[in-house]
N, C-alpha and C positions, 0 to 999 in steps of 0.2 A: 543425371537428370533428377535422380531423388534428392540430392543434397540441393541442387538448385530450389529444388521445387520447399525443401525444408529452411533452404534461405529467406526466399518470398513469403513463407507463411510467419517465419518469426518477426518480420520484416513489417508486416501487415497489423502484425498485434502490438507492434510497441504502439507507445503513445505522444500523440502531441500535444506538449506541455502548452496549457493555455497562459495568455498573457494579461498579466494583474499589473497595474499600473505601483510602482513601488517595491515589487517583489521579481526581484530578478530571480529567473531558474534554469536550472540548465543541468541535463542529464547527457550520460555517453552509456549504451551496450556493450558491454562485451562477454560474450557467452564462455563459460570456462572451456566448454569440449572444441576444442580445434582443430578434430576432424570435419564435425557437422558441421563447426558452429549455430549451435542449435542450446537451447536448456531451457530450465524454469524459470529462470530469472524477470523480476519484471518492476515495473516504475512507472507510477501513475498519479497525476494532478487532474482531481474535477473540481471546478465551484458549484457550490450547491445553493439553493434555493432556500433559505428558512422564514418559513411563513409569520412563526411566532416570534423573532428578532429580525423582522427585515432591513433594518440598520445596519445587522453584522454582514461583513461578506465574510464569505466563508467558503475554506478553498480544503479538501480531505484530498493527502498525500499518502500515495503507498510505496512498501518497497518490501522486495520478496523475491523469496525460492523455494521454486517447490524440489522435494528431494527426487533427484536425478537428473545426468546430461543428455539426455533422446528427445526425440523428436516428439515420444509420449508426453515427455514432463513438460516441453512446452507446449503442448494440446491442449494439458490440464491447464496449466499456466495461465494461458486464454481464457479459459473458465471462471477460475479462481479470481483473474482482475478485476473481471466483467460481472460476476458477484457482490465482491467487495465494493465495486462503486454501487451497484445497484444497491445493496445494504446502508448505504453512506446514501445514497438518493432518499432512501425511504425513513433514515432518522437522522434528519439534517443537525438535529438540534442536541442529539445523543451522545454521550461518551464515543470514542473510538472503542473503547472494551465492548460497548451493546453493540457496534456494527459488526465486531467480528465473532460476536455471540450471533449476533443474526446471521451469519455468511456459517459459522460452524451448524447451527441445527441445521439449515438448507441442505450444504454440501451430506452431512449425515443421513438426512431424512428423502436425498435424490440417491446415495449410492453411490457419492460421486468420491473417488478415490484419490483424495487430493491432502498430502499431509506436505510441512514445511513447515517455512518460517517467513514473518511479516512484520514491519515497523508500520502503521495506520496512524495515521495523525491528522488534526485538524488544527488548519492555521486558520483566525479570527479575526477580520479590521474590525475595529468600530470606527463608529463615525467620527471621532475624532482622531482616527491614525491608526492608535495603537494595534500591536499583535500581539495575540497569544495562541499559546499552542497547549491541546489535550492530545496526549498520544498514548497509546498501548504497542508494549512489543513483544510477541509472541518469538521468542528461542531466536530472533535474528540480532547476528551481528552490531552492538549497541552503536547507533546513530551520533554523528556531533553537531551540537548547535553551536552554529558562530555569529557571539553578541554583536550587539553593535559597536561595539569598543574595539570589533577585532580581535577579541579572545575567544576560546572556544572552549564547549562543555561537552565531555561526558556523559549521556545520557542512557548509565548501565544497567537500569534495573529494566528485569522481562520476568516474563513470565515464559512458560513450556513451550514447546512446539505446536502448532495445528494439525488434525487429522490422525493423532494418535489417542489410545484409550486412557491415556494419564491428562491428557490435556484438561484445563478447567478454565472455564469463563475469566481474561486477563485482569489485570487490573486498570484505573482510571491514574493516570499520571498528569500532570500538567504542570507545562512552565509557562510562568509570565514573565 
């Protein structure tokens, strides 16, 4: 019954990727621990609202783990998503570095015991098509962008982990 019950609750936290005309997405789960199947793990698409470019759509993508396979790490996990979009709601028009500056004092300044790793990015239309991306990756496994030609990058530079005492505010990356 608990592993059940630890199915439905990780089950309930994923997210559904909303749909942008242009921009195909498409995510799969799977949790490392294959007893519980249960972990930190997590994967999130919100469009946000930007009052001072309302021309751009603008869509902040996550992807993260927090450290550990229990049923705790994905409690925090839930937390930790639900943060970082609300961070991502409140500075629409921000670096991905300032949102997970804002999501690190929060989690700090509640007690919230939440250390990992996260790729935060912000994919950009403008009005006339184009995309671009600002991303920060805190200590997670470097991400590939695949151009539109079909080739694909690389994209290795991070900065530290989250939720540890060495951690410092990431840095501003972006590709166009």
């Amino acid at each position: 019954h608990r592993i059940s019950v630890a199915h439905e609750l990780q089950n309930a936290m994923l997210t559904t990727l909303p749909e942008i005309d242009g921009l195909p997405m498409a995510a799969r789960y799977e949790p490392a621990d294959a007893r519980e199947n249960v972990g930190g793990d997590w994967f999130d698409a919100a469009p946000l609202l930007d009052p001072v470019h309302p021309d751009v759509q603008v869509l902040a993508v996550s992807v993260g783990d927090i450290v550990g396979h229990t049923l705790h790490a994905a409690t925090i996990m839930g937390q930790v998503r639900s943060m970082l979009r609300q961070s991502a709601w409140d500075h629409p028009a921000g670096p991905p570095s300032l949102i997970l500056g804002a999501f690190e004092t929060a989690s700090l300044g509640l007690g919230l015991t939440a250390a990992g790793t996260t790729v935060l990015a912000h994919l950009c239309r403008t009005r006339g098509g184009r995309w671009t991306m600002t991303w920060t990756n805190a200590g997670h496994p470097p991400p590939f962008l695949l151009q539109p030609a079909g080739t694909t990058e690389m994209l290795a530079e991070h900065d530290a982990l989250f939720g540890f005492a060495f951690s410092t505010v990431p840095p501003v990356l972006s590709h166009r």
